[in-house]
C-alpha beads as a LAMMPS data file, in Angstrom:
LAMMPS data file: protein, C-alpha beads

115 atoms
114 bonds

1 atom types
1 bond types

-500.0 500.0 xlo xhi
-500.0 500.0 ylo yhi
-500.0 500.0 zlo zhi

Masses

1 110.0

Atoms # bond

1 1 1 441.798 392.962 -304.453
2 1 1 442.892 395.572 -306.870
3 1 1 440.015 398.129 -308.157
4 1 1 440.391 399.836 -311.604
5 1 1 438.478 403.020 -312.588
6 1 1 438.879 404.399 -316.405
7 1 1 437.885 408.062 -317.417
8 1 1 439.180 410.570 -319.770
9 1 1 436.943 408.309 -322.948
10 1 1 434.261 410.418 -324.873
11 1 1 433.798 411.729 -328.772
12 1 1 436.568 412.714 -330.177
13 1 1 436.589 414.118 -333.931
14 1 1 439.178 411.961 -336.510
15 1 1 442.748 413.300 -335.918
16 1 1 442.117 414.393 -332.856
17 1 1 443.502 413.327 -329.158
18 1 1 441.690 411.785 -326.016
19 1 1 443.851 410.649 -322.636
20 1 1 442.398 407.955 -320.946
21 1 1 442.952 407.541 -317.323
22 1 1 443.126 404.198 -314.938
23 1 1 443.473 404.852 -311.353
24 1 1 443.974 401.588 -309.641
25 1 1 443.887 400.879 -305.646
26 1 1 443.826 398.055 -303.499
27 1 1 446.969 396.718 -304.108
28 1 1 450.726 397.725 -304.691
29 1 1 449.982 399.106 -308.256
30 1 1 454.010 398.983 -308.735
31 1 1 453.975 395.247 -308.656
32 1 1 451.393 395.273 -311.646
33 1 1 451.981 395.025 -315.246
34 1 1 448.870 397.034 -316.521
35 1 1 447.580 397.102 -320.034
36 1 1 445.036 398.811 -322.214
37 1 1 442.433 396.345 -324.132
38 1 1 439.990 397.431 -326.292
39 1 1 436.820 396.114 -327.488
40 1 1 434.554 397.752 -331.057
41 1 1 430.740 396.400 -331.408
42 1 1 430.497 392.807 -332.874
43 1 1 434.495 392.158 -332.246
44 1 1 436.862 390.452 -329.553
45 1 1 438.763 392.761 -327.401
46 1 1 441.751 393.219 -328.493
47 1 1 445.667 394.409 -326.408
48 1 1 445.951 398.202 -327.588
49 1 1 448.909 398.718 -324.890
50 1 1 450.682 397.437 -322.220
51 1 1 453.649 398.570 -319.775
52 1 1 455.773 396.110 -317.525
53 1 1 456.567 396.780 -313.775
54 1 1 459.807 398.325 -315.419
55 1 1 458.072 400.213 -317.648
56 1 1 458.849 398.446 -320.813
57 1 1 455.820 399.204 -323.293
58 1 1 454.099 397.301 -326.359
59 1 1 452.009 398.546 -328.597
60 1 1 449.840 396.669 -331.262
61 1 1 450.784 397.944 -334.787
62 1 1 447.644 399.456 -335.496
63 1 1 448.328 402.018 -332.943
64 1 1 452.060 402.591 -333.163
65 1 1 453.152 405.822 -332.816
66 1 1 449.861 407.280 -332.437
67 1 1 449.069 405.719 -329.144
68 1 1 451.722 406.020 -325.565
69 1 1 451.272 404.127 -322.841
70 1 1 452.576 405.697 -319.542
71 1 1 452.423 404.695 -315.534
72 1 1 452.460 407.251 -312.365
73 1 1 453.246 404.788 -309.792
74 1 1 453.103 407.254 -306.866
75 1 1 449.758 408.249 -308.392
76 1 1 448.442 404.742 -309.015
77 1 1 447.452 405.591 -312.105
78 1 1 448.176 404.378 -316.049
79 1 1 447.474 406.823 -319.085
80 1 1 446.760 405.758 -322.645
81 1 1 447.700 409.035 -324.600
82 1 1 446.060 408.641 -327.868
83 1 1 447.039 410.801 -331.204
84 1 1 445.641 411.112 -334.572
85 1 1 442.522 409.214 -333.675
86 1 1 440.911 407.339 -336.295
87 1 1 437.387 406.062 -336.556
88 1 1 438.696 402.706 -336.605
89 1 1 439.957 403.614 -332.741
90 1 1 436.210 403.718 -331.757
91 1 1 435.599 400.676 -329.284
92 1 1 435.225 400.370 -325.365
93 1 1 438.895 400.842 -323.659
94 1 1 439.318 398.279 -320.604
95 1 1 442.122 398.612 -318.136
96 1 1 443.895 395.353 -317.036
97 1 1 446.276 394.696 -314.147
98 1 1 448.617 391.556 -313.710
99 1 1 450.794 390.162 -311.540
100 1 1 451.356 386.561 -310.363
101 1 1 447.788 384.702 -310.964
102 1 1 445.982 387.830 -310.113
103 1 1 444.131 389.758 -313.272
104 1 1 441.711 392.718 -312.559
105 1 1 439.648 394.482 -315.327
106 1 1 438.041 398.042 -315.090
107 1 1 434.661 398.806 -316.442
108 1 1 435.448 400.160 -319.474
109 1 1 435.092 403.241 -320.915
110 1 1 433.461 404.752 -324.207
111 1 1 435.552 406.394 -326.754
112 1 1 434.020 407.683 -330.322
113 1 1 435.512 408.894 -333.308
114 1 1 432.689 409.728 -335.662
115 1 1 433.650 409.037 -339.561

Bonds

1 1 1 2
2 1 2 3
3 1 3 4
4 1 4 5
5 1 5 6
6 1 6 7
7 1 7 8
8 1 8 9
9 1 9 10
10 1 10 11
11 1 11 12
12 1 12 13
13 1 13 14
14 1 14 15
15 1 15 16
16 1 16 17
17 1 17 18
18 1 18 19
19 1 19 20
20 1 20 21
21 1 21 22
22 1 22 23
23 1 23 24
24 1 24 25
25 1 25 26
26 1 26 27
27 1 27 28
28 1 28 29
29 1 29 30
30 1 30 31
31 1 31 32
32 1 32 33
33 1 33 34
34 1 34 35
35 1 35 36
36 1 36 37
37 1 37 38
38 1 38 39
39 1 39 40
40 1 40 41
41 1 41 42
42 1 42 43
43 1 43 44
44 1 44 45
45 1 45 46
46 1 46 47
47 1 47 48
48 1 48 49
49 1 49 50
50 1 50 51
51 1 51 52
52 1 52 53
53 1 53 54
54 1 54 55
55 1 55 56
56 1 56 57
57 1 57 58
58 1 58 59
59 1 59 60
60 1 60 61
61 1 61 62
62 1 62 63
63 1 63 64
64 1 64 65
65 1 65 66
66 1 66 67
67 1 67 68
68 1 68 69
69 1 69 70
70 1 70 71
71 1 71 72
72 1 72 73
73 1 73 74
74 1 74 75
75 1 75 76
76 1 76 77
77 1 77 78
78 1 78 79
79 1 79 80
80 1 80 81
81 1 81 82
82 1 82 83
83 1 83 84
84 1 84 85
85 1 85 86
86 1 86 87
87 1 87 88
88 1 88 89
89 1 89 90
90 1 90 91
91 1 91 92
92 1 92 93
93 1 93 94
94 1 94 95
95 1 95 96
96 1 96 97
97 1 97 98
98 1 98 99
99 1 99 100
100 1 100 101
101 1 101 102
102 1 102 103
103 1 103 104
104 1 104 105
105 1 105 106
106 1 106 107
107 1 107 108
108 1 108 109
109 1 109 110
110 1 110 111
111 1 111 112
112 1 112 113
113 1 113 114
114 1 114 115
């Protein structure tokens, strides 16, 4: 059983930059392909980022080259760097972790870009 924490979310003024942490444990976090999801009030959540077990990345376009998704696998952790934030980047940011069947979800955390 795999256990994801998220920090690093908060207000953040348009143009700005916020680094969101998820430290995972429980598992072999290097077996895990881990993304970042994000969900804004009245909308689905949505894939922001994700990075293979080989570190290959995606991005959706909205957030392409603004946003980087990195992994520390000695640290267990996953970064979201985001750039040039936008009001439109205001939502809840959920870490995910998959591998095989298995698929964990953190609790989210809260970042705000006022307009």
């Amino acid at each position: 059983q795999v256990q994801l924490v998220e920090s690093g979310g908060g207000l953040a003024q348009a143009g700005g930059s916020l680094r969101l942490s998820c430290a995972a444990s429980g598992g072999i976090t290097s077996y895990y392909a881990f993304g970042w999801y994000r969900q804004a009030p009245g909308l689905e959540r949505e894939l922001v980022a994700r990075i293979s077990r080989g570190g290959s990345t995606e991005y959706v376009d909205s957030v392409k080259g603004r946003f980087t998704i990195s992994r520390d696998n000695a640290k267990s952790t996953v970064y979201l760097q985001m750039n040039s934030l936008k009001p439109e980047d205001t939502a809840v940011y959920y870490c995910n972790a998959k591998w095989n069947t298995e698929d964990y979800w953190g609790q989210g955390t809260r970042v705000s870009v006022p307009s």
